[in-house]
C-alpha positions as CSV (number, residue, x, y, z in Angstrom):
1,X,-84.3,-276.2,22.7
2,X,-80.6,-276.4,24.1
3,X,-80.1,-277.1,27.6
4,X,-78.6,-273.4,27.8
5,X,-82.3,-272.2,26.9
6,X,-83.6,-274.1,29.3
7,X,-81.7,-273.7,32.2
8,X,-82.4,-269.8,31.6
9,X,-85.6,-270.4,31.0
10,X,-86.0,-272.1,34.1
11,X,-84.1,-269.8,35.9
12,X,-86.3,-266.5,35.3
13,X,-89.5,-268.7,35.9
14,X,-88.5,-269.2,39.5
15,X,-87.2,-265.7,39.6
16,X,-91.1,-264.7,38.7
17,X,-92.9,-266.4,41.6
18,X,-94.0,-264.3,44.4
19,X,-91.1,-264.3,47.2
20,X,-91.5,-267.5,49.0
21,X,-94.0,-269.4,47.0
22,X,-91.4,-272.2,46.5
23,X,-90.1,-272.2,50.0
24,X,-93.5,-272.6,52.3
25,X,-93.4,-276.5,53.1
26,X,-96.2,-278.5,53.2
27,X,-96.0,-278.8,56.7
28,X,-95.9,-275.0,57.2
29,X,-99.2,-274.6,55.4
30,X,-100.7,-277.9,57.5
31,X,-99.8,-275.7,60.7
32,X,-101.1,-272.7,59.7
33,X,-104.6,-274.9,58.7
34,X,-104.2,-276.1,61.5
35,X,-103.5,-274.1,64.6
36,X,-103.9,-270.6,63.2
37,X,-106.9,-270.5,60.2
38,X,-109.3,-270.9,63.0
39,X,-108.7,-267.1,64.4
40,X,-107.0,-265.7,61.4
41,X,-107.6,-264.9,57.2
42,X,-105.3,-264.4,54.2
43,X,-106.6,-263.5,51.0
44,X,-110.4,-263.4,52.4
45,X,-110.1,-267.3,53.5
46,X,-110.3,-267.8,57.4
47,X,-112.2,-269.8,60.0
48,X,-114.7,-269.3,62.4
49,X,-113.2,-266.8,64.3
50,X,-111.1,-265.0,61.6
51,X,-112.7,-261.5,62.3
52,X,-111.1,-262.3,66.6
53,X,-107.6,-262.4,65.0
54,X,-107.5,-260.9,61.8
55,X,-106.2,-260.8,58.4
56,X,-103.0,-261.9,58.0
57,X,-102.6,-259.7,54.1
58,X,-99.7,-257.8,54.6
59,X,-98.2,-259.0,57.5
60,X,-94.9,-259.2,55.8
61,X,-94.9,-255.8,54.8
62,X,-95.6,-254.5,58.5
63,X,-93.2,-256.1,61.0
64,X,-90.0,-257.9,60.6
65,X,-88.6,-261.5,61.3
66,X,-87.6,-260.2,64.9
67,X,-91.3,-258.8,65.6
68,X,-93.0,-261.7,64.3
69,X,-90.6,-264.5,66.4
70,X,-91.3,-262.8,69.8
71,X,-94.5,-262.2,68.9
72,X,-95.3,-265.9,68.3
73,X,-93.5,-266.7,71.4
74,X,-94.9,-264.8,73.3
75,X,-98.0,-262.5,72.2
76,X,-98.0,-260.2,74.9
77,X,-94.7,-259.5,75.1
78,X,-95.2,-257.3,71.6
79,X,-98.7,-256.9,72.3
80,X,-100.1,-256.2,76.0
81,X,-103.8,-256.6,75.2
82,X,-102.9,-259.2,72.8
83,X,-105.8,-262.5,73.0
84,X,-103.5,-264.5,71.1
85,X,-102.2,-267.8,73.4
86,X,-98.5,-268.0,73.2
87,X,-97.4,-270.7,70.0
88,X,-95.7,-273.7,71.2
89,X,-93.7,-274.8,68.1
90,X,-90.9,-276.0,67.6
91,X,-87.6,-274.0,66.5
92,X,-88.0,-274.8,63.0
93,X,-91.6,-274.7,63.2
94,X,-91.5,-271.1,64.5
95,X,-88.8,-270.2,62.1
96,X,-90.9,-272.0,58.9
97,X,-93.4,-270.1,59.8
98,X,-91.7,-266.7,60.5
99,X,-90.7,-267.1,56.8
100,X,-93.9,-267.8,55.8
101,X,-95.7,-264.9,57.3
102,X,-92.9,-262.8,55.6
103,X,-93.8,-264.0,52.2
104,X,-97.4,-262.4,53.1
105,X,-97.1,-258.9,51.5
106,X,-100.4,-258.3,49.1
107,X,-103.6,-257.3,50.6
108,X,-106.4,-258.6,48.2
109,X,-108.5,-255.8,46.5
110,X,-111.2,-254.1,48.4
């Protein structure tokens, strides 16, 4: 196989991940284990209190990058009766995980 072929090849396997696969770091998915599994679910998987905060499925397709900042700054501030404590991360930590919450836009089947 050429290095052409490959490079193309490549090229259109990254193009067919889902939207953000490659870019979650490990230490986006350690603080989402971490500090938000406990009260939250994606695909069916959450901790003891996932039912409190929800599934996260879809996410992505519902609010934007703004939404979801503020929102994880500051809870109420989107969300009056909100019971979700404000996030203290960092800026990249918030904006890691911004684009990680994005990338969440499949519901599992029913």
């Amino acid at each position: 196989m050429s290095s052409t072929v490959r490079t193309v090849t490549a090229a259109l396997l990254v193009a067919a991940m889902p939207l953000g696969a490659a870019a979650v770091s490990d230490e986006t998915k350690a603080l989402y284990e971490k500090d938000c599994k406990a009260c939250h679910s994606i695909a069916g998987e959450g901790g003891k209190m996932a039912k409190l905060g929800g599934a996260l499925d879809d996410v992505g397709v519902k609010r934007d990058a703004d939404w979801l900042r503020a929102y994880l700054k500051d809870p109420k501030s989107k969300m009056p009766d909100a019971k979700m404590p404000k996030v203290k991360l960092t800026d990249q930590e918030l904006e890691d995980m911004v684009a990680y919450l994005l990338t969440l836009k499949t519901a599992p089947p029913k």
